[in-house]
C-alpha positions in Angstrom: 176.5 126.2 194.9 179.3 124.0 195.4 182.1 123.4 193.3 184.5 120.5 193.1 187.7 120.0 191.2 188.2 116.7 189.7 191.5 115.0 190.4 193.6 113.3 187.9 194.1 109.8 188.9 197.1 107.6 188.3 198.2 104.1 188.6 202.1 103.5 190.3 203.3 100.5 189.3 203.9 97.9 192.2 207.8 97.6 191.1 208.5 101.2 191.3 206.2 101.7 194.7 208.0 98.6 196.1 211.8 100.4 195.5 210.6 103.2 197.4 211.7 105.3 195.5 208.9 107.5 193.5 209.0 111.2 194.1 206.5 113.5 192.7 207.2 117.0 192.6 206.0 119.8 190.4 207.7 120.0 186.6 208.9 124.0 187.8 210.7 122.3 191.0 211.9 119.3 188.5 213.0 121.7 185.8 214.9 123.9 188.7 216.5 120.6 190.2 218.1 119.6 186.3 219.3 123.4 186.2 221.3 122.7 189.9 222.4 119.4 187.9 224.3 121.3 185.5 226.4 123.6 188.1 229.6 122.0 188.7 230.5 121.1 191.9 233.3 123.0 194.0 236.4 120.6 194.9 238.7 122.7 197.0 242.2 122.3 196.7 244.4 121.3 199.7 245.9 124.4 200.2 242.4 125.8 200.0 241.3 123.1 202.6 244.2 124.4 204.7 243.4 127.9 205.0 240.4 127.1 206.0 241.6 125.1 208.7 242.8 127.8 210.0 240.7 130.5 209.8 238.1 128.3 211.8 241.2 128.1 214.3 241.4 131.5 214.1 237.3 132.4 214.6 236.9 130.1 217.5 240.3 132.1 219.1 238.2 135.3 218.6 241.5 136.5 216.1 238.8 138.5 213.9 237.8 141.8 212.1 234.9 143.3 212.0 234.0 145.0 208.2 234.8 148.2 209.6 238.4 147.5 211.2 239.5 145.6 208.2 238.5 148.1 206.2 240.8 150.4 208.1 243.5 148.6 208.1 243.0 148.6 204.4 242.8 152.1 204.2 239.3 152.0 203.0 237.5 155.7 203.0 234.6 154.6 204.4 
């Protein structure tokens, strides 16, 4: 025997199908995209911005530490 599921069918309106821009998703991945809408965004400062700077300076001259020499020169028991 052979079972089939009946589909739901709905009508888009031409307007919104002529903006391009209708999404359909399902409501849990909708619900989870208004939770990310409530996080605020991160705006580093420009000392922040700075730092940065130069630790990427500093990682592309190979100045790093592994986790297990910083955490000697910390003084970490380890």
């Amino acid at each position: 025997m052979c079972y089939v599921e009946k589909m739901n069918t709905i009508t888009i309106p031409k307007k919104v199908a002529a903006r391009g821009d209708l999404v359909v998703i399902p409501r849990k991945d909708y619900e989870a995209l208004l939770e990310l809408k409530r996080l605020k965004e991160f705006s580093p400062t420009v000392a922040q911005k700075k730092a940065l700077v130069r630790a990427e300076q500093n990682f592309r001259k190979g100045k790093t530490l592994s986790y297990h020499e910083l955490a000697k020169k910390l003084e970490f028991a380890g």
